[in-house]
N, C-alpha and C positions, 0 to 999 in steps of 0.2 A: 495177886494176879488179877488181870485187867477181864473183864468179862466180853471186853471187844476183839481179845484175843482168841477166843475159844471158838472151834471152829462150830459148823451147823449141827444140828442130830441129825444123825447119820450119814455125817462126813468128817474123815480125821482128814487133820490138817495139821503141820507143826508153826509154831508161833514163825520164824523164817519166814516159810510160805505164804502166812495170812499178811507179815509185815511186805514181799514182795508185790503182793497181786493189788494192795492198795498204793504202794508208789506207781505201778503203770497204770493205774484208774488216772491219777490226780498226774499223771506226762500226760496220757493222750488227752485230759482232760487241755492242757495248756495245748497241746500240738494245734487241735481245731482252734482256741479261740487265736492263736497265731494264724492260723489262715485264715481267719475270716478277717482279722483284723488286717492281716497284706492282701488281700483280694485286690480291695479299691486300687493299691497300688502297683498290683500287679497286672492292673486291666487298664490303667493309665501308660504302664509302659510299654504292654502292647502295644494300645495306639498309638503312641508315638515312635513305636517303630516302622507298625505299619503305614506312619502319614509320612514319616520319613524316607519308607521304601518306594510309596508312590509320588512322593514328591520327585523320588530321583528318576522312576520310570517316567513320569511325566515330562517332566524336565527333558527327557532326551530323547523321548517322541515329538515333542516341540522343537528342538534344538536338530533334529532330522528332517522335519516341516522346512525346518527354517532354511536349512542348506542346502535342499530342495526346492528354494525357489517359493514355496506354499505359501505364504506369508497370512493369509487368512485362517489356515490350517491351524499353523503354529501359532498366532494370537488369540485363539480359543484356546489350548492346551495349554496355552499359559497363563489364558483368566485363571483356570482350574487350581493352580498354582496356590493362590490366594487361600484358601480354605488348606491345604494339604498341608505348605510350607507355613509351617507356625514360627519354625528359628528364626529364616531367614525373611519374612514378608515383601521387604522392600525390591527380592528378586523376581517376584511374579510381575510388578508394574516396570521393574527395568526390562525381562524379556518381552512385554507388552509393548513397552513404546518401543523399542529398539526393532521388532517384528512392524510395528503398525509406521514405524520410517523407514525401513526396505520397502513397504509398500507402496511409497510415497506421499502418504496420510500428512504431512506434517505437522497440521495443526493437532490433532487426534494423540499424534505421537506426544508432542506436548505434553499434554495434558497428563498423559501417563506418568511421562519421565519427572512431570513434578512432583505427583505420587509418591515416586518413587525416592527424589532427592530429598522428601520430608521424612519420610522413615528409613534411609541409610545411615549406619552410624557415621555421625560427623566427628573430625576433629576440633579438642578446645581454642575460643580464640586466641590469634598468637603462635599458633602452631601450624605445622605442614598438613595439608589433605591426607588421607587414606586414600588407599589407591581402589576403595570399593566406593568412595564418595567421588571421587576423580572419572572413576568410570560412568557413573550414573550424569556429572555433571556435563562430559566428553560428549554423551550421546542426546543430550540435550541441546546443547551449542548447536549440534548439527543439525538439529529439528529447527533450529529459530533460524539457523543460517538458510536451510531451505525454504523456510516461511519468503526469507528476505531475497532469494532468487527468484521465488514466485512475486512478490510486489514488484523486484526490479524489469522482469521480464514483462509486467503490465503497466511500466511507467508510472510506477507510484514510487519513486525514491526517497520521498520521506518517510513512507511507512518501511522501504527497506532499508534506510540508515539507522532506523529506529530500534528493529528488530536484530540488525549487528553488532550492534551496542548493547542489547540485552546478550548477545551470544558470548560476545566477550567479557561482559559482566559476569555472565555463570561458568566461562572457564578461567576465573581470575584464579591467581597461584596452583593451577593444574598444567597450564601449556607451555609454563615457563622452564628454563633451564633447572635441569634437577627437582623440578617437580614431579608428583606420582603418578600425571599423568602419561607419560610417557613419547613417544615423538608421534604418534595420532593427534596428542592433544596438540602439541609444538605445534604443526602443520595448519591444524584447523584454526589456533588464534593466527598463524600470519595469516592463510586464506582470508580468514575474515575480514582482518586488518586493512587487506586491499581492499576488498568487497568495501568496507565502508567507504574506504577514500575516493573509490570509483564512484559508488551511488551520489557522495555526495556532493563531487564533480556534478556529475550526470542534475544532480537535484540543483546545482545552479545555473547550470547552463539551461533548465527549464524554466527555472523564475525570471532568469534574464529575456529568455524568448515572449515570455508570457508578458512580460515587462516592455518587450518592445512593440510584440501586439496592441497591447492597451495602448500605447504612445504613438500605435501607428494609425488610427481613428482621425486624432485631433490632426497627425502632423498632415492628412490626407486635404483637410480643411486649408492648411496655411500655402499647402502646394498646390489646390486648385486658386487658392485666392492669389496665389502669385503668378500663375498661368492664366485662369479664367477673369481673373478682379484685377491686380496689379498690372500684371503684363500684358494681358489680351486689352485691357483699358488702355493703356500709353502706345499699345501699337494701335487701337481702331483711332486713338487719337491723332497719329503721327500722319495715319494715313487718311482718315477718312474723316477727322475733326478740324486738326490742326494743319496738316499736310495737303489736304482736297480742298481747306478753304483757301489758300494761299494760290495753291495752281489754279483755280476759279477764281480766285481774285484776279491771276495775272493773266490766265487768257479766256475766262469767264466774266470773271467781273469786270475786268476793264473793257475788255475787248467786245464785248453783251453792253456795257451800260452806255456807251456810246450812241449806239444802235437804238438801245432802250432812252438815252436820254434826249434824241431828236423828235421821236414820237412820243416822248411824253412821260417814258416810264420809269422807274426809280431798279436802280441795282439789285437788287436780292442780299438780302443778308445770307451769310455761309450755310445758316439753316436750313431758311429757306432753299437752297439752288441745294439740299441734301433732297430733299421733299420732293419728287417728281408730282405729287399732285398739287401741291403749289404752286411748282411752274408751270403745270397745266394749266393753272385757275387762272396764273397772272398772263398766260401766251392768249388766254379765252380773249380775258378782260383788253388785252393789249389792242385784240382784232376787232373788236366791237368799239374802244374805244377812235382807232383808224378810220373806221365805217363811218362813226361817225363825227370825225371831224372831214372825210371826205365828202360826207356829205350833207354840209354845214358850208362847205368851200363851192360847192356846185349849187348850193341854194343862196351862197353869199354872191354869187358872180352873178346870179340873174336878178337880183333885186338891185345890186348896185351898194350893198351894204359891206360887203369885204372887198371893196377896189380900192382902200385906203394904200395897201404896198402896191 
């Protein structure tokens, strides 16, 4: 007989009893070191019930902002998102941008929704979208599509063709028939689709304009040279070159040289008879020259020196 059986002096105990009281020493002994060793994991799943729970209160204090019009409200409550929602990440930057384009942010929204389209689960290449990947990419299109309403309406049509083209780049295989995206997305790739063919109308019909501008400089040149140079020159010629010397030839010049060829004087050239101070000069020289042959005629008559005729 075992001497660890024997109970204390002065305490009876049957071997039974002394074998029972050491099996519940060595349970409760494992009981504790089982809870201490589930603590950690029983304090991890608290928390992630409790981010869980506030992730969904938050969520729909946001989502109550949001259809109330708050859009500021609800784009904080959904920063918050970030930190709470651990599952799902990628829906704190989708209720972001999707709140900060109701407010009309769009560049801001952006920037979110890409956030957001890098951590939504994608599908493999070759395969159809998710309809959680489709939605993030839906509400993105429309941020770039707004970007591209905003250039178009400031006459920038190349940054708004530009930006259409990214729209319909990020809702490839979502807007299409029987994709996940569903008729939102349908709708906004056709929307788009005109948007760009409009802008980029609109972006030719600017470079053509711009184009006849620049061409309308030089051709300002060729139309005063045809007005002012070409044509003003052959009319001052017709009439006042070529035309006025002809009619002063025929009742100036002939009709003048006559006159002028008895007294002495030589016709005018067509230049000349333009020049009123030339013909002043030659009407001077005419009268001075008269003067004095008349008075060459009155000193030849009294000497006897011009009684030759």
């Amino acid at each position: 007989m075992s001497t660890d059986l024997l109970p204390p002096p002065g305490e009876f105990r049957t071997t039974e009893e002394i074998r029972d009281a050491q099996f519940h020493e060595r349970l409760a002994r494992r009981r504790k070191l089982m809870l201490l060793w589930s603590a950690p994991v029983v304090a991890i799943a608290f928390l992630a019930v409790l981010k869980l729970l506030s992730a969904t209160v938050i969520n729909l204090a946001g989502t109550s902002a949001y259809d109330n019009a708050n859009y500021v409200t609800a784009t904080d409550r959904f920063e918050s998102l970030e930190f709470f929602n651990v599952v799902q990440p990628w829906k704190a930057h989708f209720n972001q941008g999707t709140a900060i384009y109701a407010s009309g942010d769009f560049f801001n929204a952006t920037v979110q929704l890409e956030v957001a389209l890098g951590l939504v689960p994608q599908a493999p290449q070759g395969e159809p979208r998710g309809e959680d990947e489709c939605k993030v990419r839906t509400n993105y299109s429309l941020a770039l599509e707004g970007l591209g309403d905003e250039a178009s309406i400031a006459s920038d049509f190349a940054t708004a063709t530009d930006y259409y083209e990214q729209a319909q780049t990020i809702l490839s295989d979502c807007g299409e028939s029987g994709g996940n995206g569903g008729e939102e997305a349908q709708e906004a790739e056709e929307r788009q689709q005109q948007s760009q063919e409009q802008s980029e109308q609109q972006q030719q019909e600017q470079e053509q304009q711009g184009q006849d501008g620049q061409e309308g400089d030089p051709s300002e040149s060729p139309s005063e040279g045809e007005s002012g140079g070409e044509s003003e020159s052959p009319s001052e010629g017709e009439s006042g070159g070529e035309s006025e010397s002809p009619s002063e030839g025929e009742s100036g010049g002939e009709s003048e040289s006559p006159s002028e060829g008895e007294s002495g004087g030589e016709s005018p050239s067509p230049t000349e008879s333009v020049d009123p101070r030339q013909e002043e000069l030659e009407s001077r020289n005419q009268e001075a020259q008269e003067s004095r042959e008349a008075s060459e005629q009155q000193s030849g008559g009294g000497n006897g020196s011009g009684q030759n005729w």
